[in-house]
DOMIGU-31689 format. One record per residue: residue number from 0; x, y, z of N, C-alpha, C in turn. Coordinates in Angstrom, 1 decimal, always signed. Example, Ala and Ser with C-alpha at 12.3 -4.5 7.8 and 13.67 -1.06 7.14 Angstrom:
REM DOMIGU-31689
num|n_xx|n_yy|n_zz|ca_xx|ca_yy|ca_zz|c_xx|c_yy|c_zz
0|+13.2|-5.7|+7.8|+12.3|-4.5|+7.8|+13.2|-3.3|+7.8
1|+12.8|-2.2|+7.1|+13.7|-1.1|+7.1|+12.9|+0.0|+7.9
//
This chain:
REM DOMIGU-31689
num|n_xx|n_yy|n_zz|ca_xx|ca_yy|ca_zz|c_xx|c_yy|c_zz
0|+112.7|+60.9|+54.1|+111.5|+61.4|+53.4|+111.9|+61.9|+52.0
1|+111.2|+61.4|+51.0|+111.5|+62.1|+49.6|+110.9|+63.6|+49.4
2|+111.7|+64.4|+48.8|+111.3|+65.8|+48.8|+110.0|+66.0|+48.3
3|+109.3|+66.7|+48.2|+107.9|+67.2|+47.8|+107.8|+67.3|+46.5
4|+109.2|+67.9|+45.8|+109.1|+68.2|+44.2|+109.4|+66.8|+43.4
5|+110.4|+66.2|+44.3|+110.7|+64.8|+43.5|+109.1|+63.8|+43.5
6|+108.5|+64.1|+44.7|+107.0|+63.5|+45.0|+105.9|+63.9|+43.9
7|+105.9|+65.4|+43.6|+105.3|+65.8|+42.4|+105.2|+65.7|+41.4
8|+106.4|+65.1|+41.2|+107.1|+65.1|+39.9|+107.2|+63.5|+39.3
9|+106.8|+62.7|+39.7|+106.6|+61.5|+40.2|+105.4|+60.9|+40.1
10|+104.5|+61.9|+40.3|+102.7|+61.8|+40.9|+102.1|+61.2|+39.8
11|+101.9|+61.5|+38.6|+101.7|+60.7|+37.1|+102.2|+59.3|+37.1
12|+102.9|+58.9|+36.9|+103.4|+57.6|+36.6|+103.0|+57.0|+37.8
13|+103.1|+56.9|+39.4|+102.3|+56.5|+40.4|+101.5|+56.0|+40.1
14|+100.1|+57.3|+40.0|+99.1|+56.8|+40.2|+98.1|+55.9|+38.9
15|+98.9|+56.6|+38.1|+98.6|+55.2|+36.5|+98.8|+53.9|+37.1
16|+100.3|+53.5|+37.3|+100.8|+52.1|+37.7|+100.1|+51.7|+39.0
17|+99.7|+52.5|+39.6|+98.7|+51.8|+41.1|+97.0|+51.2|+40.3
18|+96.6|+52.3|+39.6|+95.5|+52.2|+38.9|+95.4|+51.0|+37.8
19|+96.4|+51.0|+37.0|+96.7|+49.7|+36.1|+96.6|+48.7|+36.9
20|+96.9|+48.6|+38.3|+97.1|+47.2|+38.8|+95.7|+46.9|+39.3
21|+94.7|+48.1|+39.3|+93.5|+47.6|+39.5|+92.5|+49.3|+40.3
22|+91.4|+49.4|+40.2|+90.5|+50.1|+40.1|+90.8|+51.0|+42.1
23|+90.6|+52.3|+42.2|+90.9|+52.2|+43.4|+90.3|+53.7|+43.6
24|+90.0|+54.0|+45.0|+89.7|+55.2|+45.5|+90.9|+55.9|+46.2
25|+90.6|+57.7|+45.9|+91.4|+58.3|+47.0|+92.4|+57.9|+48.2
26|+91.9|+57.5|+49.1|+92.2|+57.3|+50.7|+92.8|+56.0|+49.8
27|+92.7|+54.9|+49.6|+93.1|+53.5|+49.2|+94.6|+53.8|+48.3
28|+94.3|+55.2|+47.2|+95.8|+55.2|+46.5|+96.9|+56.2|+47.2
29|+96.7|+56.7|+48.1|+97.2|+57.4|+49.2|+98.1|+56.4|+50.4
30|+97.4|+55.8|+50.9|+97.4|+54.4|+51.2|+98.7|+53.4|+50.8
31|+98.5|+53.3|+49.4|+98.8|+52.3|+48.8|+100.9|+52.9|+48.4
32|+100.6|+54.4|+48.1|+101.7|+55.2|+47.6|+103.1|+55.1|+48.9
33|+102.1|+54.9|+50.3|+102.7|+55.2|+51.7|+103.8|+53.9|+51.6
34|+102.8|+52.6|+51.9|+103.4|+51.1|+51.7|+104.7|+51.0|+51.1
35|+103.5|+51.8|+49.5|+105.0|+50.9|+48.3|+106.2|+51.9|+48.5
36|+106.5|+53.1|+49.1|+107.6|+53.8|+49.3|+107.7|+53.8|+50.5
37|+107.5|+52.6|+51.6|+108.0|+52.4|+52.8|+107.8|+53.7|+53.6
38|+107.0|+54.9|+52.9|+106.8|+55.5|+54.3|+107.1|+56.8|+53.6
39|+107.9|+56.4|+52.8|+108.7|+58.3|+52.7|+108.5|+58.9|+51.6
40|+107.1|+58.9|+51.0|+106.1|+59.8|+50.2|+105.1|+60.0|+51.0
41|+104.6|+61.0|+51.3|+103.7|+61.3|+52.1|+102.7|+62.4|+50.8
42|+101.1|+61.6|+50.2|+100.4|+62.6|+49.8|+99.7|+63.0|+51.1
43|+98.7|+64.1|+50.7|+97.8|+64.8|+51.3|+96.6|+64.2|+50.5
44|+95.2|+65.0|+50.7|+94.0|+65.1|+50.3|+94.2|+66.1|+49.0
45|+94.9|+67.1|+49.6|+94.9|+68.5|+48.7|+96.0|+68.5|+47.7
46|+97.4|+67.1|+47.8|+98.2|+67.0|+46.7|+97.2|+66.3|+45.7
47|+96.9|+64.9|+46.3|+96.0|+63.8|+45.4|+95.3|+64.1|+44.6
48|+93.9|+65.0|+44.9|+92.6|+65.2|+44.0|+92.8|+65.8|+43.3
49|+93.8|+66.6|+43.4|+93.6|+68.1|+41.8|+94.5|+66.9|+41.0
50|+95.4|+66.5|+41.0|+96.2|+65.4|+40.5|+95.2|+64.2|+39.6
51|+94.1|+63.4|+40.2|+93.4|+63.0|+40.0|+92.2|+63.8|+38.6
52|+91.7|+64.8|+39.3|+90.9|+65.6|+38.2|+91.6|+66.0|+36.9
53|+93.5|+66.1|+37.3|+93.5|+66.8|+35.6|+94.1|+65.1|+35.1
54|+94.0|+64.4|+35.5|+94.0|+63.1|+34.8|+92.6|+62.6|+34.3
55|+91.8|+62.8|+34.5|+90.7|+62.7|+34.7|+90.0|+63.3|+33.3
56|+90.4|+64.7|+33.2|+90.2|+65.5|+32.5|+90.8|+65.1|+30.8
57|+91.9|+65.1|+31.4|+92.9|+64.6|+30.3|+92.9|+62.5|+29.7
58|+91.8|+62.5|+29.8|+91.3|+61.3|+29.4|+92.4|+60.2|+29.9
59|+93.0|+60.6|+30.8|+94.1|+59.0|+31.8|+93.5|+58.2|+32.4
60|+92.4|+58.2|+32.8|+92.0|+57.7|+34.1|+90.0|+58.5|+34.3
61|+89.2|+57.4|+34.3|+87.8|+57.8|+34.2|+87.3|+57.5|+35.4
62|+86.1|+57.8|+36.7|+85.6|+57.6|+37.7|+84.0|+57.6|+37.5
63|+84.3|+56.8|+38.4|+82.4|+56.1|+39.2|+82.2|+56.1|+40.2
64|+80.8|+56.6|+40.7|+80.5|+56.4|+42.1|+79.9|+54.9|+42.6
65|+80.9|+54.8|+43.4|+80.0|+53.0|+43.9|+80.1|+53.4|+45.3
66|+79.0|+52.3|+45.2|+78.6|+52.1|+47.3|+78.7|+50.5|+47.3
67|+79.3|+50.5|+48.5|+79.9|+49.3|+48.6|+79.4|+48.9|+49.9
68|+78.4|+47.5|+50.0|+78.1|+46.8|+51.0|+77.5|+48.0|+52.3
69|+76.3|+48.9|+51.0|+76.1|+50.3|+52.6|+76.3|+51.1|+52.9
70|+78.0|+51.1|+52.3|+78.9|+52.6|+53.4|+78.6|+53.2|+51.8
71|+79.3|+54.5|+52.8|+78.6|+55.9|+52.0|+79.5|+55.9|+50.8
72|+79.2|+56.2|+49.8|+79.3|+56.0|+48.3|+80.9|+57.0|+48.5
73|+81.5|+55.9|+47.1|+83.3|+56.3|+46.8|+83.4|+56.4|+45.6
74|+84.1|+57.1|+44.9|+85.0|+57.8|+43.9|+85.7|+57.2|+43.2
75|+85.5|+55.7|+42.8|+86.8|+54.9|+41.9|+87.1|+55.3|+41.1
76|+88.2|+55.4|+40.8|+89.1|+55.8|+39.6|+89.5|+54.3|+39.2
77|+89.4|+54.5|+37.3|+90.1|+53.6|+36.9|+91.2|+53.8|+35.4
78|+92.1|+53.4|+35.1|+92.8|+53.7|+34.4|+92.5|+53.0|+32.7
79|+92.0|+54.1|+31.5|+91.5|+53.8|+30.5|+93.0|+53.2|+29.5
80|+92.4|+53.0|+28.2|+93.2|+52.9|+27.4|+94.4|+53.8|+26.7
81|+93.8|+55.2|+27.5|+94.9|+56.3|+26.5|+96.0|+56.3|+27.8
82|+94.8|+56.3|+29.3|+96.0|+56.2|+30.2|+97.5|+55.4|+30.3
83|+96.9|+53.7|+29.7|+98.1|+52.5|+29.7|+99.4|+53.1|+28.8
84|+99.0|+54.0|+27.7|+99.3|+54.2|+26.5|+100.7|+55.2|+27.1
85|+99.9|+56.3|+27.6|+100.9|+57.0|+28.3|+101.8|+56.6|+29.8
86|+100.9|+55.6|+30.1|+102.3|+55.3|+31.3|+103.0|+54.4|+30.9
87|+103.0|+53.9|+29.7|+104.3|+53.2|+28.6|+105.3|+54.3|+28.8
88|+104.8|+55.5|+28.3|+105.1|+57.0|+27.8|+106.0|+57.2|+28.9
89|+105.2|+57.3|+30.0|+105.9|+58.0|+31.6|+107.1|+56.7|+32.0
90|+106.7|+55.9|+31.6|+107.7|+54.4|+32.1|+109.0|+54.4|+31.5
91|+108.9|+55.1|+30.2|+110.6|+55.3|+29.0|+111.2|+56.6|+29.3
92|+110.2|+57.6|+30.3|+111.3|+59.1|+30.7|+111.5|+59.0|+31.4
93|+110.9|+57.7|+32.6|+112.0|+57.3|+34.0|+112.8|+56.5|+34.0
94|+112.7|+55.9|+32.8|+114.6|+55.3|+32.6|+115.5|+56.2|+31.9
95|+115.0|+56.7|+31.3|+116.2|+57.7|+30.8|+116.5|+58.6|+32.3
96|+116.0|+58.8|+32.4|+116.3|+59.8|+33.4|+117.1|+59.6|+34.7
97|+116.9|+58.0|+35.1|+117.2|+57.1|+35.8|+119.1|+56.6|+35.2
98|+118.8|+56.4|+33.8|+119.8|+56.4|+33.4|+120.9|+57.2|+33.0
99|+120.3|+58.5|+33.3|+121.2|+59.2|+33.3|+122.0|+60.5|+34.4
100|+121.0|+59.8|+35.9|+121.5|+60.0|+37.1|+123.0|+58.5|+37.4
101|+122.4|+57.1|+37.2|+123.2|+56.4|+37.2|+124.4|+56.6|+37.0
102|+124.3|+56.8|+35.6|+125.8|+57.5|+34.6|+126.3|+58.3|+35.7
103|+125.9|+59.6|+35.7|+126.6|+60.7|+36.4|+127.0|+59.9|+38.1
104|+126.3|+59.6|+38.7|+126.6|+59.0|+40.0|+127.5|+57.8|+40.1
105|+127.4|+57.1|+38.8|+128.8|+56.3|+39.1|+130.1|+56.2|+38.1
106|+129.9|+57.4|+37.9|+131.2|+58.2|+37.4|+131.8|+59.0|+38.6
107|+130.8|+59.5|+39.3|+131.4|+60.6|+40.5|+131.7|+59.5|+41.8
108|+131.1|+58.2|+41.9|+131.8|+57.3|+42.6|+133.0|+56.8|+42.6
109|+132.9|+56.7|+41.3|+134.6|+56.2|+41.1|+136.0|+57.2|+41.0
110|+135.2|+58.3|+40.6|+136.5|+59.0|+40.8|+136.9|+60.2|+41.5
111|+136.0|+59.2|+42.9|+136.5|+60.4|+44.2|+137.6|+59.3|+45.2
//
């Protein structure tokens, strides 16, 4: 299981790159987060939505209500143009950061 802060911390860039891949509700990017990390992110209801709203707020990502074939009306979120703009943004402080665990980890590999 990945820790909760590294899951937090993480939660931005996620849910952009799930949303860039296409338009999606709650329960579906919750869902979707489980799959693509084989299991060992686990959101909640109560991590996702406040998450959602200050993206929301913060012009990343805009929502509509649709009802779909009857069932009771859903909450799509979809990812705007200032959003793409910044998960460019979020996409170059996870390689650096990436790259600079690397560094440190296979330096401390080699010279144990």
């Amino acid at each position: 299981m990945i820790s909760k802060n590294l899951t937090a911390a993480s939660t931005k860039p996620i849910i952009l790159g799930i949303l860039k891949q296409g338009n999606s509700y709650g329960y579906l990017i919750i869902k979707k987060i489980k799959e693509l990390s084989g299991g060992k992110m686990e959101y909640s209801d109560g991590m996702l939505y406040p998450v959602l709203h200050r993206l929301e707020k913060e012009k990343f990502i805009k929502s509509n209500w649709t009802m779909d074939g009857g069932s009771r009306p859903r909450k799509y979120y979809e990812i705007t143009e200032l959003g793409k703009q910044e998960l460019v943004h979020e996409q170059a402080q996870w390689v650096e950061v990436t790259s600079v665990l690397e560094t440190l980890w296979g330096k401390t590999s080699t010279s144990t």
